[in-house]
C-alpha positions as YAML, in Angstrom:
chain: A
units: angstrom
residues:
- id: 1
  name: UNK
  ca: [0.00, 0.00, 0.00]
- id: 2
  name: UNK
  ca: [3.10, 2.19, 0.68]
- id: 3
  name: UNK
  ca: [3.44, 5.55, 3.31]
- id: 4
  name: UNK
  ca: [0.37, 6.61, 4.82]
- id: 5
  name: UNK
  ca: [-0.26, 8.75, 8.02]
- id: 6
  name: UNK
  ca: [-0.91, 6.78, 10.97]
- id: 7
  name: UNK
  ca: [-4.40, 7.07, 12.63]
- id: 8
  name: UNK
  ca: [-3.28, 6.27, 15.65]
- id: 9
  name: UNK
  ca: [0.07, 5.62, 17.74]
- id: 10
  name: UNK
  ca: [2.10, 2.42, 17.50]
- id: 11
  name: UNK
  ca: [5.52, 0.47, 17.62]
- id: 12
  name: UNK
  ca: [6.83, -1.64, 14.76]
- id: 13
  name: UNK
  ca: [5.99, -5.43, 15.60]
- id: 14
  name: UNK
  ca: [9.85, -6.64, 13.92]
- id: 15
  name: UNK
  ca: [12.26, -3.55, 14.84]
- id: 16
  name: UNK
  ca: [10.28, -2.30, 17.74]
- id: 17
  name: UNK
  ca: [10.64, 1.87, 15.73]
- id: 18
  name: UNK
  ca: [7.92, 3.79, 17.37]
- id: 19
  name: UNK
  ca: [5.64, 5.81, 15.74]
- id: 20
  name: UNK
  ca: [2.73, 8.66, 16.64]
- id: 21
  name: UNK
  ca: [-0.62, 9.53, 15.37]
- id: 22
  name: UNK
  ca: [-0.02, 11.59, 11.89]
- id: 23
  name: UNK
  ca: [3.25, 10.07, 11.57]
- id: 24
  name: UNK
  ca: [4.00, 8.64, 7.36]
- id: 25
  name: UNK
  ca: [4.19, 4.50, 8.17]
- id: 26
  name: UNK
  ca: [4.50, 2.22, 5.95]
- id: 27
  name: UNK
  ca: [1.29, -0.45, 5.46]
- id: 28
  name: UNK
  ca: [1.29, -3.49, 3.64]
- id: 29
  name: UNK
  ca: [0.54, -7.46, 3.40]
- id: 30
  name: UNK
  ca: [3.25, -9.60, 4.20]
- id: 31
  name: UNK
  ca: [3.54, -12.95, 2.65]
- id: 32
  name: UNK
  ca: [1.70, -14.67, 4.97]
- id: 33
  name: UNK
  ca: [-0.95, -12.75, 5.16]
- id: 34
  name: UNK
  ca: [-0.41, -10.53, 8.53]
- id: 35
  name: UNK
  ca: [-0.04, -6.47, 8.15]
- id: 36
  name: UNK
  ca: [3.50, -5.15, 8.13]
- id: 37
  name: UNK
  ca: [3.12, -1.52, 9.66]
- id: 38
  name: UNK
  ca: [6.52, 0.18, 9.97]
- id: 39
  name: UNK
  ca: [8.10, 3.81, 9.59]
- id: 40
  name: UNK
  ca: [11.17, 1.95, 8.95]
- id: 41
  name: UNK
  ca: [11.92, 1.48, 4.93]
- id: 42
  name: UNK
  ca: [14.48, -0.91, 5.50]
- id: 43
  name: UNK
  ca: [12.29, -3.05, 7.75]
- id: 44
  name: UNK
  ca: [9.44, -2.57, 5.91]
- id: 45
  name: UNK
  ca: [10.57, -3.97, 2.85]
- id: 46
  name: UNK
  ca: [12.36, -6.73, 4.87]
- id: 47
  name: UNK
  ca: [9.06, -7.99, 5.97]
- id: 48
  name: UNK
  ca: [7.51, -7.38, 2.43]
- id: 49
  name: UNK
  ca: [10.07, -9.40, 0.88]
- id: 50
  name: UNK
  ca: [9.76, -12.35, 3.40]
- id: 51
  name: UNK
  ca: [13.41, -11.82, 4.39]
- id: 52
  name: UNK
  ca: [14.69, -11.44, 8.01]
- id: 53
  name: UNK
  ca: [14.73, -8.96, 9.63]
- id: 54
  name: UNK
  ca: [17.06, -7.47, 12.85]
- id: 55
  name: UNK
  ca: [15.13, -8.03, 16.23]
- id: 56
  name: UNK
  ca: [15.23, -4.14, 17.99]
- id: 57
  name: UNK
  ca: [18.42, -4.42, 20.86]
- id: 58
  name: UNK
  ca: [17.94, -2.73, 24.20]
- id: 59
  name: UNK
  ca: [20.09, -0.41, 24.90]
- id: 60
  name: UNK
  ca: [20.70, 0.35, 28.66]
- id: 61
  name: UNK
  ca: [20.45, 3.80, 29.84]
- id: 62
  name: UNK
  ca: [23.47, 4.00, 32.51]
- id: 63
  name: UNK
  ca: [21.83, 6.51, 34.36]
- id: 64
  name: UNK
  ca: [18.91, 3.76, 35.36]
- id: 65
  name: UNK
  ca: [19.57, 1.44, 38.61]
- id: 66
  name: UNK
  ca: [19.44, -2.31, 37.18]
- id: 67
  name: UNK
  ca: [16.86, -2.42, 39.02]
- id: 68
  name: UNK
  ca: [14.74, -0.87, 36.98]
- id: 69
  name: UNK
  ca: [15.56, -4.04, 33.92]
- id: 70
  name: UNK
  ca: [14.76, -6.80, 36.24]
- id: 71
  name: UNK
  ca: [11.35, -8.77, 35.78]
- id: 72
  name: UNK
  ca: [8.54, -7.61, 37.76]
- id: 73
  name: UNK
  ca: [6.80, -10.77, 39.51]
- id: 74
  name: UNK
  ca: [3.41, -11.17, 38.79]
- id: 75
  name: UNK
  ca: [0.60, -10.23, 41.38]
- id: 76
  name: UNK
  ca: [0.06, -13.90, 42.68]
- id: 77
  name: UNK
  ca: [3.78, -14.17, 42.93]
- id: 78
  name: UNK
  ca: [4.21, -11.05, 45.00]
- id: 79
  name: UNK
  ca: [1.29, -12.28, 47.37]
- id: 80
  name: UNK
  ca: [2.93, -15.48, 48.41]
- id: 81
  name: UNK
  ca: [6.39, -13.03, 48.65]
- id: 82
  name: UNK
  ca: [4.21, -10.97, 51.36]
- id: 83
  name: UNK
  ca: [2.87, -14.57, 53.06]
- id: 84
  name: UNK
  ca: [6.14, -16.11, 53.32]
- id: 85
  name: UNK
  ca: [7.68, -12.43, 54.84]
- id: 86
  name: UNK
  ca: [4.65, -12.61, 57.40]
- id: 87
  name: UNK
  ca: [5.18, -16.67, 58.12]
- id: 88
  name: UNK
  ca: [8.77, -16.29, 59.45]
- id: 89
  name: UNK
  ca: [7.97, -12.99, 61.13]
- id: 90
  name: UNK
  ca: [5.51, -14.55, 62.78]
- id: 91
  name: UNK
  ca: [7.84, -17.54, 63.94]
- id: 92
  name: UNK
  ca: [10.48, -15.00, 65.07]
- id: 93
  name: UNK
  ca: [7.33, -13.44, 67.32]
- id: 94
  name: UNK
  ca: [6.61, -17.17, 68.69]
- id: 95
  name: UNK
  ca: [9.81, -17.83, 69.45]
- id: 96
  name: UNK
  ca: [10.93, -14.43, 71.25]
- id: 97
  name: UNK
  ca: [7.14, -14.55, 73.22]
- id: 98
  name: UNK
  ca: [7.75, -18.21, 74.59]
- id: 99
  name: UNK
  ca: [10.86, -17.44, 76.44]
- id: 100
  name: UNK
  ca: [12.63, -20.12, 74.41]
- id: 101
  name: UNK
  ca: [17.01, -19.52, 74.67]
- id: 102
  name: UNK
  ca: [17.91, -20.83, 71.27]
- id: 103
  name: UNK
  ca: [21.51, -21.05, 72.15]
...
């Protein structure tokens, strides 16, 4: 179909190259049927053709913490992370209330 402005906002599915609403993209069929929607040339005509194409490469910002690249656990995982916190809090409480010397 060739360049076209975007109708709404969106990120390359191949090369991950954002693009905004108004933005020229280029839209066409791939040969399996599925869109290819890219502002990309290169990519875009990668997909067209049926070729490979580069998966997009994180690059680090080295003014973020790693922390901010690690996986976020999921909700259910972060509840039985609070459960097992309160467990052996809880056991340090029993033990210190009894009396108990552990030495």
């Amino acid at each position: 179909m060739g360049k076209r402005a975007s109708d709404r906002a969106g990120k390359c599915k191949t090369c991950g190259t954002a693009f905004n609403q108004g933005d020229q993209i280029n839209l066409g069929k791939k040969p399996d049927g599925n869109w290819a929607v890219c502002p990309n040339d290169e990519c875009y005509n990668g997909q067209i053709s049926g070729q490979e194409t580069i998966k997009p490469t994180v690059t680090p910002n080295p003014k973020e913490s790693l922390n901010n690249f690690t996986k976020k656990p999921s909700k259910s995982a972060d509840l039985t992370q609070k459960i097992i916190s309160w467990e052996g809090l809880l056991k340090v409480y029993a033990v210190v209330w009894s009396g108990k010397n552990l030495e």
